[in-house]
Steps between C-alpha positions, in 0.01 A plus 500: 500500500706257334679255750856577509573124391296535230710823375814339487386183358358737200835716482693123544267367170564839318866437488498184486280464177564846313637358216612685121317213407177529692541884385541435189199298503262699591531719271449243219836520355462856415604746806513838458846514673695379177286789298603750707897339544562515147371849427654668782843280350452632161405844623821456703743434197316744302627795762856297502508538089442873510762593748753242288384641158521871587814515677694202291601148679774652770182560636385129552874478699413791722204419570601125680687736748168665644265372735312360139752238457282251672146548378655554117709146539141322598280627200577214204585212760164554674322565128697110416354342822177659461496317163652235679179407716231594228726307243467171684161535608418541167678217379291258755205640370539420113690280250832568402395553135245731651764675676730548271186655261430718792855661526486592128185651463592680852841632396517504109224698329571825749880462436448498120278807513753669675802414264305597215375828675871562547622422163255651305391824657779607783768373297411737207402783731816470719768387264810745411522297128339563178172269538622319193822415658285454837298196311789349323717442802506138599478651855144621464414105385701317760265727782206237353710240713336664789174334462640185538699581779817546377543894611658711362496843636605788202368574176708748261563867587208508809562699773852549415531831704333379830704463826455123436546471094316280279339300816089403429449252705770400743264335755405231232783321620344285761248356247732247374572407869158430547486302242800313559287419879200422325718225266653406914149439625387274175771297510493479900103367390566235255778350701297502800678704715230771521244252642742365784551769804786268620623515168472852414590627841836253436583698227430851649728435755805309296482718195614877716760273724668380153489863383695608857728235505595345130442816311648751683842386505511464120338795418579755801291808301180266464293657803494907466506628830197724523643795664686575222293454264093534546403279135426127621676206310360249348576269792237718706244464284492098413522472867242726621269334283606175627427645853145565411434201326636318857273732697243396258555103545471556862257792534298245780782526743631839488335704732337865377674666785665940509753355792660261233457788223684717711768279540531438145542875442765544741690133343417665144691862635784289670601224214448831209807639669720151454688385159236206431171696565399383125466133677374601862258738440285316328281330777499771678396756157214132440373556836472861570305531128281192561398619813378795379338335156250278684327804690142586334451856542210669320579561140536849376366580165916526340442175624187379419541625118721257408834415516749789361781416653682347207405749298666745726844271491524475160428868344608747804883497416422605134247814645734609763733472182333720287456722769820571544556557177319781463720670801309431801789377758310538837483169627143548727374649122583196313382293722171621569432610130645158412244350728192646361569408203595172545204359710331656225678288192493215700129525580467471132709247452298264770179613287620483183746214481593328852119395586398415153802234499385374843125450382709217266591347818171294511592337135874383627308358791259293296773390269765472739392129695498291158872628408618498879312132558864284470715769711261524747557103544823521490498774816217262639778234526833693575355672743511369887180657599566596895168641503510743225200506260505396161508734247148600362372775219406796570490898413792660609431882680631697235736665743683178586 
């Protein structure tokens, strides 16, 4: 028998030192918790996209009046601070040239297979116009934009007679957001922000008090009050990633803990229902999805295959498109033939394309310290230090 003393000393050390940080590293940097997060998210918005795409957008509205409003509202904020947390451990683990190398070869090669995929064969398949008139449009062109981020969403005559007309790939809308975060991290890095925790957690806290109280007044239509409308702004996303780069910084001190969970899901259900939920939800949207990143169940073998879930992202709007098309408007149909099919294409396009790009990850590491050597002294010197670690090289998980 353990002495009764002894028991509560143990439970008193348990919550005292179960950390996201100690979590996280245990599991080297790579829990299965964020595996499982963002496929059960994508999965998530995959369902969302059928019901949307079969039974047009009035559908989105109704929707935010059901019992779904709340769990629908969380899935791209929590997929931001995910990104959030992985983003800035990433960045403390490599160079910023590296970095920067590393979100390309992550993000760019499966995009352009994708336009071209879409320009090339659904376009012709799909499109209402002569195929000579199809290729001569500047429209079809412009779509190339996509690959550098600059989305654009129709191409000529496709899927004209679908509920949702001419739509292929309405969800690649957040991409440029997460960009425009990555580009908020960097320059947070090189003018030392990032490495301060006094700093950064300054600027966490100013930065959604200046949107309540400066912005609002001028522009009274900035925050979208989420129960009338389920899409999250902009605002939610910067700031949920902010929140998880904060959780990040101060992963040490923020205890592991399903009491403080809990009470983030019941803060999360109360400030959704207020006019600024797109600025106070997103500490409570940080927590609740860091909390369950850093667990490290056993991997399934969806899992332990590779990483699919941007595949998934990027092509299931254009299946459940095509699918529709061809007069299937049962919502549970679409979505699970949609499904199939699209763990499929995306499997392929982790074989094929995704992992071949990160296996160049090793040569943007080697070159990456000699043109990062001057920035990295620069960040050496602007930044105040307060215990954080200097920035080193390293591989970054290709899921980060």
């Amino acid at each position: 028998m353990v002495p009764q003393d002894d028991k509560g000393s143990r439970l008193l050390s348990c919550c005292l030192f179960s950390t996201i940080g100690r979590k996280y590293d245990s599991a080297e940097y790579r829990p299965s918790g964020f595996d499982y997060l963002r496929i059960s998210l994508t999965i998530s918005i995959v369902l969302f996209h059928s019901i949307v795409l079969c039974h047009e957008q009035s559908w989105q509205f109704f929707l935010v009046d059901t019992q779904w409003k709340l769990p629908l509202a969380f899935l791209i904020p929590s997929f931001f601070a995910l990104s959030g947390f992985l983003i800035a451990s990433s960045l403390e683990r490599s160079t910023i040239a590296g970095f920067i190398g590393l979100r390309i070869i992550r993000i760019v090669p499966a995009l352009a297979v994708d336009t071209l995929i879409k320009i090339l064969i659904v376009g012709p398949l799909f499109t209402v116009l002569p195929l000579r008139l199809y290729f001569s449009t500047r429209e079809t062109w412009t779509y190339l934009l996509n690959i550098v981020g600059k989305i654009h969403y129709r191409l000529p005559g496709v899927f004209l007679h679908n509920p949702v007309p001419e739509d292929l790939n309405g969800q690649l809308w957040t991409i440029p957001w997460e960009v425009a975060c990555y580009a908020i991290i960097l320059i947070l890095a090189i003018v030392g922000i990032l490495r301060s925790r006094a700093w950064f957690l300054t600027l966490a806290v100013v930065v959604p008090i200046l949107l309540l109280t400066i912005l609002t007044p001028i522009y009274p239509t900035l925050f979208g009050p989420k129960p009338q409308f389920v899409a999250p702004t902009n605002i939610d996303l910067i700031l949920s990633f902010l929140a998880g780069v904060a959780i990040y910084k101060y992963r040490e001190y923020i205890p592991h803990s399903p009491v403080i969970a809990a009470f983030a899901v019941i803060g999360y259900a109360i400030m959704t229902n207020t006019q600024y939920a797109s600025v106070l939800t997103s500490p409570f949207v940080a927590y609740i999805t860091i909390w369950l990143g850093v667990t490290n169940y056993r991997r399934i073998f969806l899992i332990r295959s590779g990483d699919y879930t941007y595949g998934i992202y990027i092509y299931h709007s254009m299946l459940q498109q095509v699918i529709v098309s061809l007069g299937i408007l049962t919502w549970y149909v679409v979505f699970g033939m949609s499904l199939v099919l699209v763990i499929a294409l995306a499997a392929m396009s982790w074989s094929l394309v995704e992992k071949p790009a990160l296996s160049l990850r090793k040569y943007v590491a080697k070159r990456a310290p000699q043109r990062d050597a001057a920035l990295n002294r620069v960040l050496t010197g602007l930044g105040s230090g307060d215990g954080a670690p200097p920035i080193q090289r390293s591989t970054l998980e290709s899921g980060a």
